[in-house]
C-alpha positions in Angstrom: 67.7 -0.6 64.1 68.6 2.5 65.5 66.6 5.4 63.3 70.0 7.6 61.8 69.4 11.3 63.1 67.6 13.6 60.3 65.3 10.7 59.1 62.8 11.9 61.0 62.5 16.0 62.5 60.4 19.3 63.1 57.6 18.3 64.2 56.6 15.2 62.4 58.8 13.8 65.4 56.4 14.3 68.2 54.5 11.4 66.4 57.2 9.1 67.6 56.5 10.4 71.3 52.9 9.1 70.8 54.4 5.4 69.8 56.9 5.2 72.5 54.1 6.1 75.2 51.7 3.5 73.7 54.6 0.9 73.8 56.0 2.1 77.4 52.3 1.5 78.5 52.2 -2.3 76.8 55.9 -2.8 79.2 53.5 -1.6 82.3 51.2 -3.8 81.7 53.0 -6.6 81.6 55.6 -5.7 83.9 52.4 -5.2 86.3 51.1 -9.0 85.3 54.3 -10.4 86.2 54.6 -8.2 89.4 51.2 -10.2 90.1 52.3 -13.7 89.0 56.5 -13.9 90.5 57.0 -10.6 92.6 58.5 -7.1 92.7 62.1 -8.7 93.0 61.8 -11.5 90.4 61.3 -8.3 88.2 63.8 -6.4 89.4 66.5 -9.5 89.2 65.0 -9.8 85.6 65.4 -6.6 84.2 68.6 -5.6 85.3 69.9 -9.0 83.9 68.4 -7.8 80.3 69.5 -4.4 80.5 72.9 -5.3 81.0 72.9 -7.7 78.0 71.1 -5.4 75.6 73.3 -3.0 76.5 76.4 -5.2 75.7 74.1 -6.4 72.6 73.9 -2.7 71.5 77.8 -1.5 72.0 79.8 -4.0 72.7 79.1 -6.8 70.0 79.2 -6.1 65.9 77.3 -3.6 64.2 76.9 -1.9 61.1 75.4 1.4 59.4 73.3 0.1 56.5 71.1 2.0 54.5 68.4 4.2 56.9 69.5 2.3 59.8 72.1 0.0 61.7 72.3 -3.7 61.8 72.8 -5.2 65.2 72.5 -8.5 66.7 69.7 -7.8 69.3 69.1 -11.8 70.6 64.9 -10.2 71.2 63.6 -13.5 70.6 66.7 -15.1 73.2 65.7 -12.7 75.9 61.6 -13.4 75.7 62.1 -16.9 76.1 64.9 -16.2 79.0 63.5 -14.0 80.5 60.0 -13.3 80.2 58.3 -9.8 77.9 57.8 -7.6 80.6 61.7 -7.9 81.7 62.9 -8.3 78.0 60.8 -4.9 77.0 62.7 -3.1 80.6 65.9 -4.5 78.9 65.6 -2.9 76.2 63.8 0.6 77.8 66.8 0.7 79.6 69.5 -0.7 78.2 69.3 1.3 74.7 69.3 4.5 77.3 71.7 3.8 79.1 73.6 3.3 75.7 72.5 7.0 74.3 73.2 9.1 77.6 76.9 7.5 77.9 77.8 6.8 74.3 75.5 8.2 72.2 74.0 11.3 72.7 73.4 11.9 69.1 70.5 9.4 69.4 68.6 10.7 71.8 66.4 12.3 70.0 65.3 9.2 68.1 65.1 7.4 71.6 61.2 7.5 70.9 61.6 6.1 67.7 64.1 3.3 68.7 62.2 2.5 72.0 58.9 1.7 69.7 60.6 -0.2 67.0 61.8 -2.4 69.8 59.0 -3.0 71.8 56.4 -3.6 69.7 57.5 -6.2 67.5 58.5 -7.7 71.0 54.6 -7.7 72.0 53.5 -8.9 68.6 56.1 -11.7 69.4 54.4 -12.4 72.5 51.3 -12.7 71.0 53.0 -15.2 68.0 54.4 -17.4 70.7 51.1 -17.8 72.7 49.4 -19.4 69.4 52.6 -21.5 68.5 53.8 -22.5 71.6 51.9 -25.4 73.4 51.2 -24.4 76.9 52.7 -28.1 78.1 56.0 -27.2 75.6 58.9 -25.7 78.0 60.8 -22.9 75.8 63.6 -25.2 76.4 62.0 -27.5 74.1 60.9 -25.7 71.0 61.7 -26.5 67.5 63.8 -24.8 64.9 60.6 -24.1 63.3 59.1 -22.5 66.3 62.0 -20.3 66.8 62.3 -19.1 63.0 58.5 -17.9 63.5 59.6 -15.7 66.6 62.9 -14.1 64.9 61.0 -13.4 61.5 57.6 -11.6 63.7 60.3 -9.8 65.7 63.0 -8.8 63.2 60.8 -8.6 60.7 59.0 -5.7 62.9 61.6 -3.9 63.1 62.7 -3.8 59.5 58.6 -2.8 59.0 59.0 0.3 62.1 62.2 1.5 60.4 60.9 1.4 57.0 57.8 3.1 58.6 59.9 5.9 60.2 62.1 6.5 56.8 59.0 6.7 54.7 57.6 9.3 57.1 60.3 11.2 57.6 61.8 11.3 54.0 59.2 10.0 51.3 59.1 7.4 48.8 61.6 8.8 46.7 64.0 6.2 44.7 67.0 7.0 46.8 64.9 6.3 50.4 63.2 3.5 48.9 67.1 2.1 48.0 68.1 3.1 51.5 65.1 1.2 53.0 65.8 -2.4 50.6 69.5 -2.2 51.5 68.6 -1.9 55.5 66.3 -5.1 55.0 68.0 -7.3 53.0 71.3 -6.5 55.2 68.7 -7.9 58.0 68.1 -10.9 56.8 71.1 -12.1 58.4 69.8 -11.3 61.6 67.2 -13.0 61.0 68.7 -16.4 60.0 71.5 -16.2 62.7 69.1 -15.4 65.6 67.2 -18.8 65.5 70.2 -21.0 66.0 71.2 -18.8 68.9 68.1 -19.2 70.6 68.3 -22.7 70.1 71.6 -23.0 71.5 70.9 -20.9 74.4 67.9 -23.1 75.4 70.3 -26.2 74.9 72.5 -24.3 77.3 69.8 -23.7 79.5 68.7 -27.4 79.9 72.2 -28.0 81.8 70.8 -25.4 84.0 67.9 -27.4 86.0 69.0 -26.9 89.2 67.7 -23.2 88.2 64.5 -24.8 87.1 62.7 -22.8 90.7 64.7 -19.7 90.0 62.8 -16.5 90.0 65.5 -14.9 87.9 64.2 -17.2 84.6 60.8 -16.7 83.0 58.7 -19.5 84.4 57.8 -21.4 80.6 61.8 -21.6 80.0 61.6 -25.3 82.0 58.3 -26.0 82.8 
């Protein structure tokens, strides 16, 4: 997902400051809600857990340049039901930084980009998994079905923000539009992977109810 540099420059990439600002601000607020609900340190503990496994998510594991864009296994939907949004959304703040200032300093200046085509299908995930998700359903308990819904709203954001930013930055010329198509249907993998991962990390995670109190866990994971 990471925007390839020259998609978007001059100065139609200060609109990209504008999204990243408006999606920081969505992290604050929840980060502040959960601040409220389990504590300073439960969000601290959090977040540095996601950071380091979007970061590991980002360089360490498989990915490939495809069309406008790369392909890469982010696991959004695995660290929301984890973790909780507001420590998956620092995650990836932090964690796709941390990645550009040691490894890839060429994307830098699509951080803005990259941090909004993260985040926001992450909130618009929240919001799908409010209306889907009984409140007496532990995360550790959802369906297949459940899970598919919460890959396709997030990946399927993200293929919809890059598309955005190619558009934007380079037209609707045939070539662009070709770039765009290949970039999605290359997704589509992601997309049909990432639902049997949840799933077998929330298997995982029933073994772990002796964490079921833990303030490192997003409270809906077990209970």
């Amino acid at each position: 997902m990471h925007i390839e540099p020259g998609v978007v420059d001059g100065a139609k990439i200060v609109l990209s400051y504008a999204t990243a600002f408006a999606a920081l601000g969505l992290s604050a607020k929840a980060s502040i809600e959960m601040i409220k609900k389990d504590g300073l340190l439960s969000l601290i503990g959090r977040s540095a857990l996601t950071t380091l496994f979007v970061f590991v998510f980002f360089e360490i594991l498989p990915h490939q340049a495809v069309g406008v864009s790369e392909v890469h296994l982010i696991l959004g939907s695995t660290l929301f039901l984890v973790f909780g949004p507001a420590a998956a959304s620092i995650g990836l703040i932090l964690g796709l930084l941390t990645q550009g200032v040691f490894f890839a300093q060429f994307d830098l200046p699509q951080y803005g980009m990259n941090v909004t085509t993260l985040l926001l299908p992450l909130f618009a995930m929240s919001a799908v998994a409010r209306r889907t998700i009984a409140e007496n359903t532990a995360y550790v308990d959802i369906s297949y079905k459940q899970a598919l819904k919460l890959s396709l709203t997030y990946q399927g954001g993200i293929v919809a923000w890059v598309a955005f930013w190619a558009f934007y930055g380079q037209g609707m010329g045939a070539d662009n539009l070709a770039s765009v198509a290949t970039f999605g249907i290359a997704y589509l993998s992601v997309v049909l992977i990432e639902p049997i991962l949840d799933l077998a990390v929330l298997a995982g995670a029933k073994s772990l109810h002796r964490f079921k109190q833990s303030s490192l866990f997003e409270a809906r994971l077990f209970n």
